[in-house]
KEKEVO-891942 format. One record per atom (N, C-alpha, C): residue in three letters; x, y, z; atom name. Coordinates in Angstrom, 1 decimal, always signed. Layout:
# residues N
+------+--------+--------+--------+------+
| resn |     c1 |     c2 |     c3 | name |
+------+--------+--------+--------+------+
|  ALA |      X |      Y |      Z |   CA |
...
+------+--------+--------+--------+------+
This chain:
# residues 94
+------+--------+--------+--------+------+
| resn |     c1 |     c2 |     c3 | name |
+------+--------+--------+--------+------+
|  UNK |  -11.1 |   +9.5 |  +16.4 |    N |
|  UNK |  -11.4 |   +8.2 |  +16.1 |   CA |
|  UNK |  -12.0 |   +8.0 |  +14.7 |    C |
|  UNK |  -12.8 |   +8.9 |  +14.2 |    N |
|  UNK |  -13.7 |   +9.1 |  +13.1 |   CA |
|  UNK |  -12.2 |   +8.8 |  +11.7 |    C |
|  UNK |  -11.8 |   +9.4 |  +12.0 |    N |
|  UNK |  -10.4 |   +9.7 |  +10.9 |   CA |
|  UNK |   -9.9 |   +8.2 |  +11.0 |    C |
|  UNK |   -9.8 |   +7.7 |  +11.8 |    N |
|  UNK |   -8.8 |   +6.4 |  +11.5 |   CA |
|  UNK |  -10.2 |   +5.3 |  +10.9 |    C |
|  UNK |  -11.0 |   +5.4 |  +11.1 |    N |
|  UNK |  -11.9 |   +4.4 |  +10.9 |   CA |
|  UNK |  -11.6 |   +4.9 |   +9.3 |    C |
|  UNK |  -12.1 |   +6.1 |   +8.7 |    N |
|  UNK |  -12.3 |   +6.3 |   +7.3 |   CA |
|  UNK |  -11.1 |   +6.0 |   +6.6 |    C |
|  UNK |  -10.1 |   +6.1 |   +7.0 |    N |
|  UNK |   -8.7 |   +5.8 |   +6.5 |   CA |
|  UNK |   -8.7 |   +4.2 |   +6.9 |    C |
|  UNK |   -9.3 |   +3.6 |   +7.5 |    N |
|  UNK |   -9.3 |   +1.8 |   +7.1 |   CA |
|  UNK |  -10.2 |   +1.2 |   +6.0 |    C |
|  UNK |  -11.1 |   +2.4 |   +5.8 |    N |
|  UNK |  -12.4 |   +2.0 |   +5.0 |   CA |
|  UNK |  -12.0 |   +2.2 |   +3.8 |    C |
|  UNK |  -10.5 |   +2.8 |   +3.0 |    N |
|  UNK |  -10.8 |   +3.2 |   +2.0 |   CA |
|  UNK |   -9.6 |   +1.9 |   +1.8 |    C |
|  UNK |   -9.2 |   +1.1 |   +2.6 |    N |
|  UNK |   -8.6 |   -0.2 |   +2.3 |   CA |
|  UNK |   -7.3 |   -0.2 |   +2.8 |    C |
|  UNK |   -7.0 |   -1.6 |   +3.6 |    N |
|  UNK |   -5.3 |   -1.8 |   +4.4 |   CA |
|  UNK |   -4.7 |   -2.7 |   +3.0 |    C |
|  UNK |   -3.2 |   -2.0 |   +3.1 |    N |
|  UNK |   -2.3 |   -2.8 |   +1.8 |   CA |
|  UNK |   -2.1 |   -4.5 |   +2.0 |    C |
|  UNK |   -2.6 |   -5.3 |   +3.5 |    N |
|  UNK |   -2.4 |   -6.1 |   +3.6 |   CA |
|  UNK |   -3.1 |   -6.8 |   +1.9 |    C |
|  UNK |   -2.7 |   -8.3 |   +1.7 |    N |
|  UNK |   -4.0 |   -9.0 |   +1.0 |   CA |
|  UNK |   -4.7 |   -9.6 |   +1.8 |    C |
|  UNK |   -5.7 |   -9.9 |   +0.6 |    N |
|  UNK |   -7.0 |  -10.5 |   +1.0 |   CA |
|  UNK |   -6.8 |  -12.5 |   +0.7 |    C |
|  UNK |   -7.8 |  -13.0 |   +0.8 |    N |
|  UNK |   -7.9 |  -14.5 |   +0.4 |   CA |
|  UNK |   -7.4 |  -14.5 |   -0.7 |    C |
|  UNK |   -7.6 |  -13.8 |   -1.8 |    N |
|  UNK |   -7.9 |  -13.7 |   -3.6 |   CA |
|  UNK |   -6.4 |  -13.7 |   -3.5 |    C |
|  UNK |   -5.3 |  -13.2 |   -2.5 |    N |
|  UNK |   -4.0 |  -12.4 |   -3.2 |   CA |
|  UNK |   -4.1 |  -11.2 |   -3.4 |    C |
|  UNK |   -5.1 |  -10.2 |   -3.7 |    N |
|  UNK |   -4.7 |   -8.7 |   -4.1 |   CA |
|  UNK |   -4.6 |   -8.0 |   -2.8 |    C |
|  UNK |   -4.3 |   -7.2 |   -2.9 |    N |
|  UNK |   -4.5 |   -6.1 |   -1.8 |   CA |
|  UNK |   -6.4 |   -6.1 |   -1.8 |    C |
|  UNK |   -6.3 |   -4.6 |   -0.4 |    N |
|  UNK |   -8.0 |   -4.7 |   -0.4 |   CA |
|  UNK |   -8.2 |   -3.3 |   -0.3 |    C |
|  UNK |   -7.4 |   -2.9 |   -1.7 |    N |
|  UNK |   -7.6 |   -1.3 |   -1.7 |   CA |
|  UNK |   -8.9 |   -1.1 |   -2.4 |    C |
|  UNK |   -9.9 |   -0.5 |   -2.3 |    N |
|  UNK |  -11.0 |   +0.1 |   -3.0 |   CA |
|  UNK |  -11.1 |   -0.1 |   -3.6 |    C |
|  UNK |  -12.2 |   -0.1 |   -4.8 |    N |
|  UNK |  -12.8 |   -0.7 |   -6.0 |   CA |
|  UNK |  -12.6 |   +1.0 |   -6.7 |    C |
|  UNK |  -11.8 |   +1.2 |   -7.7 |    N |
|  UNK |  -12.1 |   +2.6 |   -8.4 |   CA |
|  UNK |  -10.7 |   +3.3 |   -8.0 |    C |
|  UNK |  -10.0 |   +3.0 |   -6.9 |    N |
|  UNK |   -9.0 |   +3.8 |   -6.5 |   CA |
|  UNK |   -7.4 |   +3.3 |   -6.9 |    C |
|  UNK |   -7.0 |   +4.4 |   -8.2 |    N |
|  UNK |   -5.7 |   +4.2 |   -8.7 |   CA |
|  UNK |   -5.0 |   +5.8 |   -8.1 |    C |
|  UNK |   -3.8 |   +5.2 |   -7.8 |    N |
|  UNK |   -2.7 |   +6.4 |   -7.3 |   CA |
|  UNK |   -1.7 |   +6.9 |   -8.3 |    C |
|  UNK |   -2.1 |   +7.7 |   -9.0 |    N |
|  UNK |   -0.4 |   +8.2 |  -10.0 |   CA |
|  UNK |   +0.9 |   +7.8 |   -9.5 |    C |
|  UNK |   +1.5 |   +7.4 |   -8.6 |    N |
|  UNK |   +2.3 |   +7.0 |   -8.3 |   CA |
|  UNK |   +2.5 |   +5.4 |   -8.4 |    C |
|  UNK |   +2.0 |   +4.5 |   -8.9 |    N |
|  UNK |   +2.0 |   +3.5 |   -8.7 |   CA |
|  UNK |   +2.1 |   +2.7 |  -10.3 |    C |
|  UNK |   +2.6 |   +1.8 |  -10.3 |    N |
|  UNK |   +2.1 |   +0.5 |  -11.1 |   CA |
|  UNK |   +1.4 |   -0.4 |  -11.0 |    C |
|  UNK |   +0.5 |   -0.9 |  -12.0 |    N |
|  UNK |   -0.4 |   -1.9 |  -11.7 |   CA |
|  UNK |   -0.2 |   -2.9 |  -12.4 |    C |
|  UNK |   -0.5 |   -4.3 |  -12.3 |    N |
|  UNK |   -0.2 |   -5.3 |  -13.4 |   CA |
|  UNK |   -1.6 |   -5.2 |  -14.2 |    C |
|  UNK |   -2.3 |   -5.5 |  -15.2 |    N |
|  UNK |   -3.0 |   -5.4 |  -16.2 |   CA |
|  UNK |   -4.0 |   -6.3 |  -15.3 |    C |
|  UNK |   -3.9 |   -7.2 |  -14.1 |    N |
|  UNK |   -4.8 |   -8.2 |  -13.8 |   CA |
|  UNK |   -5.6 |   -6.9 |  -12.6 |    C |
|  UNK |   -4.7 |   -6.5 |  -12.2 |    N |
|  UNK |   -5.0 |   -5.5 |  -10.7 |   CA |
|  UNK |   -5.7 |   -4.6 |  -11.1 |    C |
|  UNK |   -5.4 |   -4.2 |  -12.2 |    N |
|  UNK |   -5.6 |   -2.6 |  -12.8 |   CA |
|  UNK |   -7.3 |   -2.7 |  -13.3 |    C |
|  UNK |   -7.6 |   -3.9 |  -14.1 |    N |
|  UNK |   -9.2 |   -4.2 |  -14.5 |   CA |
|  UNK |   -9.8 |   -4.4 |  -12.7 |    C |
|  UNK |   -9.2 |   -5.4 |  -12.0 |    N |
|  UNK |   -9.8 |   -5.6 |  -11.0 |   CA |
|  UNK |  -10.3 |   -4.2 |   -9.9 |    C |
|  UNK |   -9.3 |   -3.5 |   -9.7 |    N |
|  UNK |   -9.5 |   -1.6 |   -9.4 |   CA |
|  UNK |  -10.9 |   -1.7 |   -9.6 |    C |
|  UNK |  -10.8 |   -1.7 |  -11.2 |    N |
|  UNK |  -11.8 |   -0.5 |  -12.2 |   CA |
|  UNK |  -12.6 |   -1.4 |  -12.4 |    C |
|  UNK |  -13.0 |   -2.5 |  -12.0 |    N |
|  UNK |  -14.0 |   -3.4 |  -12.7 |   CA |
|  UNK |  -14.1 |   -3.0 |  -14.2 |    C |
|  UNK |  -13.2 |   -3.3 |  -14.4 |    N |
|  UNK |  -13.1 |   -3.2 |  -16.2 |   CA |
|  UNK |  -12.7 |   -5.1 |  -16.9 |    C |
|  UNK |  -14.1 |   -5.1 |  -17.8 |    N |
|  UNK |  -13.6 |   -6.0 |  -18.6 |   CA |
|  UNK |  -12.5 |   -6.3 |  -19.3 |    C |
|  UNK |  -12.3 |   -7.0 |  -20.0 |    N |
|  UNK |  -11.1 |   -7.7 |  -20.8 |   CA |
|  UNK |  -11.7 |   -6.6 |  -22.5 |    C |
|  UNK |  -13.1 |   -6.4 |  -22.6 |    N |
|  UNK |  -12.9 |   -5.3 |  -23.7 |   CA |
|  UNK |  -12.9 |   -3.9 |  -23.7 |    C |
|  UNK |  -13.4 |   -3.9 |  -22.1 |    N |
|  UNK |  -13.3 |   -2.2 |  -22.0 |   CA |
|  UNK |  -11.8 |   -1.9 |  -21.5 |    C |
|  UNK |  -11.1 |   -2.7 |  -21.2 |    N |
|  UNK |   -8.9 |   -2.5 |  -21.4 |   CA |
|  UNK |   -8.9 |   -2.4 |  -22.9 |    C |
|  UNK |   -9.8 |   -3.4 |  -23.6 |    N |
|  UNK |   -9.1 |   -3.4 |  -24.7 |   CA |
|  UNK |   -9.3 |   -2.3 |  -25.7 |    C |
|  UNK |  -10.0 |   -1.3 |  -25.7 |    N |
|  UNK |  -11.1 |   -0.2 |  -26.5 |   CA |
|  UNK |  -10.1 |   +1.0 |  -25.3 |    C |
|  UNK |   -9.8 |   +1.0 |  -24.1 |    N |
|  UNK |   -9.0 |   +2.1 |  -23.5 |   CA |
|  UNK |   -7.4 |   +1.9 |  -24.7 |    C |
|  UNK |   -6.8 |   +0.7 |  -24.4 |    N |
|  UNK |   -5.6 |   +0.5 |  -25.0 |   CA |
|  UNK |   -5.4 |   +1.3 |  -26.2 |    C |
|  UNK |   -6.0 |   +0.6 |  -26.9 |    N |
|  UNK |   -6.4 |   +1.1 |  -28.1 |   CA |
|  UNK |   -7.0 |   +2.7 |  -28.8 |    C |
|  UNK |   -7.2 |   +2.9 |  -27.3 |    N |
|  UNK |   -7.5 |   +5.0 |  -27.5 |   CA |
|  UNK |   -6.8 |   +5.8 |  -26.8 |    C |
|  UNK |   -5.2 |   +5.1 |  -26.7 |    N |
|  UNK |   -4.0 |   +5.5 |  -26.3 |   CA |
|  UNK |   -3.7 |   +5.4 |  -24.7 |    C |
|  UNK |   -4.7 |   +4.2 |  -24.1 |    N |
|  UNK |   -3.7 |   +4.5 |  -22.9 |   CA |
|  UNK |   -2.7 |   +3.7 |  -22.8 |    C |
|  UNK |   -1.4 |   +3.7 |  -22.2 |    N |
|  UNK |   -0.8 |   +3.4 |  -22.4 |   CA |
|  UNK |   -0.1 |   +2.3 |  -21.6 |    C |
|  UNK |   +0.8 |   +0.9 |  -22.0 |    N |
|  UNK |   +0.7 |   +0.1 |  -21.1 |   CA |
|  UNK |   +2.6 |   -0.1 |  -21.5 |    C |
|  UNK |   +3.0 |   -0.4 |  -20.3 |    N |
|  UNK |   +4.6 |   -1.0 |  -20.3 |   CA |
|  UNK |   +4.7 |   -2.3 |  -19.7 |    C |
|  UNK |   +5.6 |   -3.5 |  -20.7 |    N |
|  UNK |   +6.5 |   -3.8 |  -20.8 |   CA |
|  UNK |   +7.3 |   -4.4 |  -20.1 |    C |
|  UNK |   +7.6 |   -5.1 |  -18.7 |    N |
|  UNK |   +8.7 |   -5.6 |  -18.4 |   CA |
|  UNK |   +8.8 |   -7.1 |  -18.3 |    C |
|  UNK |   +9.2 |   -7.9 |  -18.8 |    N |
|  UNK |   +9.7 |   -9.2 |  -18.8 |   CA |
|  UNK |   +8.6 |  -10.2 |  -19.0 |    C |
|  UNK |   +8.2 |   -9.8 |  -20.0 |    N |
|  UNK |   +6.6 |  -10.7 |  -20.8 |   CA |
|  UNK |   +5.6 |  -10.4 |  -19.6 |    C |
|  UNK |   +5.7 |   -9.2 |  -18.8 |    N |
|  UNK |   +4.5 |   -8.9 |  -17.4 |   CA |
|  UNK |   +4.2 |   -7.2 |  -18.0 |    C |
|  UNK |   +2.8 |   -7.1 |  -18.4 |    N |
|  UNK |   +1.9 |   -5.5 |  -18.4 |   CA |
|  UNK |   +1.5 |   -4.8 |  -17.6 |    C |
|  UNK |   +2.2 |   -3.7 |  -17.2 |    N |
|  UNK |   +1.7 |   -2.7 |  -16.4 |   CA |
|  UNK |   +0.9 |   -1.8 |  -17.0 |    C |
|  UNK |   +0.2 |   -0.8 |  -16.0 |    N |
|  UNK |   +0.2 |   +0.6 |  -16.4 |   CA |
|  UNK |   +0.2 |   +1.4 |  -15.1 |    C |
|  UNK |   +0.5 |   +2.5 |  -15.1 |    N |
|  UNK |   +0.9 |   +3.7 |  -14.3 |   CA |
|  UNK |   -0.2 |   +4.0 |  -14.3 |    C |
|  UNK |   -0.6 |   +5.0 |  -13.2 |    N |
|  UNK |   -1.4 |   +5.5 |  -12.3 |   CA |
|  UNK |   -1.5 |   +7.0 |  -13.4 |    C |
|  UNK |   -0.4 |   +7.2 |  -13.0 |    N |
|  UNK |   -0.2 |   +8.8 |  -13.9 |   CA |
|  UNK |   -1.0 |   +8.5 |  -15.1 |    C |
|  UNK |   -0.4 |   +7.7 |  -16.0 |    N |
|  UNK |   -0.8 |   +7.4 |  -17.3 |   CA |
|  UNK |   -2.6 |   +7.2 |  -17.6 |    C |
|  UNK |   -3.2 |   +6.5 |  -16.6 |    N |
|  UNK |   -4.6 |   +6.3 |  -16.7 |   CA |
|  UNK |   -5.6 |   +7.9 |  -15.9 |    C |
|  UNK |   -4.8 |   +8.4 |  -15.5 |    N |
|  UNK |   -5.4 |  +10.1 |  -15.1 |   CA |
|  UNK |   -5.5 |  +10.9 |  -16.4 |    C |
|  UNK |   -4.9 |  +10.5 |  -17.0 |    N |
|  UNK |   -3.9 |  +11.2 |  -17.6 |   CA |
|  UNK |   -5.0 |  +10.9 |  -19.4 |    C |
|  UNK |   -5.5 |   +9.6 |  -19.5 |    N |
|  UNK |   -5.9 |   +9.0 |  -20.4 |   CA |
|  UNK |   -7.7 |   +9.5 |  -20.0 |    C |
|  UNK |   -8.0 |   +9.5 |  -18.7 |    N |
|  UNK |   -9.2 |   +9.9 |  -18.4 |   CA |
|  UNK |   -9.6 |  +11.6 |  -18.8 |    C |
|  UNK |   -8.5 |  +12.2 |  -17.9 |    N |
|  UNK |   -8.9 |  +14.1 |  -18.4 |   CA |
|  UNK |   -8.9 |  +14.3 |  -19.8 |    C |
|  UNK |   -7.8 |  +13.4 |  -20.5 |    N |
|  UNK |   -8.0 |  +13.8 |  -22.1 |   CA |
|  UNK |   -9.7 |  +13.3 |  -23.3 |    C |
|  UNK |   -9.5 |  +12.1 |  -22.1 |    N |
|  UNK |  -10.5 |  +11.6 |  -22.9 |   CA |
|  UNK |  -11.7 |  +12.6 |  -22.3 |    C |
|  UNK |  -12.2 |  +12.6 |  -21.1 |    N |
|  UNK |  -13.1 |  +13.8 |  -20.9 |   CA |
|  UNK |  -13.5 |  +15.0 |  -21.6 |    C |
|  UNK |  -11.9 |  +15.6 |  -21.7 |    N |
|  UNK |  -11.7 |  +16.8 |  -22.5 |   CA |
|  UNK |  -12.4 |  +16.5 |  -24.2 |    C |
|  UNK |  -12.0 |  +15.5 |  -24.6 |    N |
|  UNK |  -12.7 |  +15.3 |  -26.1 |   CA |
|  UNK |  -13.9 |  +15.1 |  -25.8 |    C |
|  UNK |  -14.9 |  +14.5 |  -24.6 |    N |
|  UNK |  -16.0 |  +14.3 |  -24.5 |   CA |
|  UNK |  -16.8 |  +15.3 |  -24.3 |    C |
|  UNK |  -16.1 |  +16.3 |  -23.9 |    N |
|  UNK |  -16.8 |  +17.6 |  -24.0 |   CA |
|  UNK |  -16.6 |  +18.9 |  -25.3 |    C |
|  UNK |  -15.7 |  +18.5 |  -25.6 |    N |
|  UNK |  -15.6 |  +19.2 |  -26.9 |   CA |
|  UNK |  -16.6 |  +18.5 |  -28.1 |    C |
|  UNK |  -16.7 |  +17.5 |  -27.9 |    N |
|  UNK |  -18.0 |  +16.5 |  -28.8 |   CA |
|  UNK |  -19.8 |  +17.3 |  -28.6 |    C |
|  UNK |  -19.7 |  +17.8 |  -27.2 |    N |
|  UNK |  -21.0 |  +17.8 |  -26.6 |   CA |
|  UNK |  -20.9 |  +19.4 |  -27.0 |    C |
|  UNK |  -20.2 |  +20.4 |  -27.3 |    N |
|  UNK |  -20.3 |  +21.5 |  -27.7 |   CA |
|  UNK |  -19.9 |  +22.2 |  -26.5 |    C |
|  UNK |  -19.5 |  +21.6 |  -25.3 |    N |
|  UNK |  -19.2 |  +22.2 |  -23.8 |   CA |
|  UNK |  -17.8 |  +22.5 |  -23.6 |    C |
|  UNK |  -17.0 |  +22.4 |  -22.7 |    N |
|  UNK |  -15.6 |  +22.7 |  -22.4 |   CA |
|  UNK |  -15.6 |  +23.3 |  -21.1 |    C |
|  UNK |  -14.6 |  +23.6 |  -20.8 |    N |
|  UNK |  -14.2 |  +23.9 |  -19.6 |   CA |
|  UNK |  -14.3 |  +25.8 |  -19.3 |    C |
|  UNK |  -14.6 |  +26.3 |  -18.4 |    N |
|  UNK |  -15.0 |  +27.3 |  -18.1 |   CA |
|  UNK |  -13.5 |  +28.1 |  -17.6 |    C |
+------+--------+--------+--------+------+
């Protein structure tokens, strides 16, 4: 019973009042697309910390005047950016 409660806690795909789903605050899937509204909402990211990621290559697509970004793509933009943040600090990976 323990297992099913944790697996409702981390959010059902139904939506909420707002419209969005009520997946977790923080939790992006490589597998997925997000629209640029969903994707800040996730991450609680402002309108300038998208705009300072964008702009330090992560990457955003394109379809029919509507902004996504991939799941893959923001993993992807985090370990790199990590990786420079440790190579700044004189550290690295072991």
């Amino acid at each position: 019973m323990k297992l099913k409660q944790a697996k409702y806690s981390q959010g059902n795909p139904s939506s909420n009042a707002d419209g969005f789903s009520s997946f977790s605050v923080g939790v992006i899937r490589a597998d997925e697309f997000y629209t640029l509204r969903e994707f800040k909402r996730r991450l609680e990211f402002t309108n300038a910390t998208l705009r300072s990621a964008r702009r330090a290559g992560l990457r955003v697509y394109y379809v029919h005047k509507r902004a996504f970004v991939l799941g893959r793509d923001w993993i992807d933009y985090v370990l790199n950016s990590a990786g420079h943040l440790d190579e700044e600090r004189g550290g690295g990976h072991a």
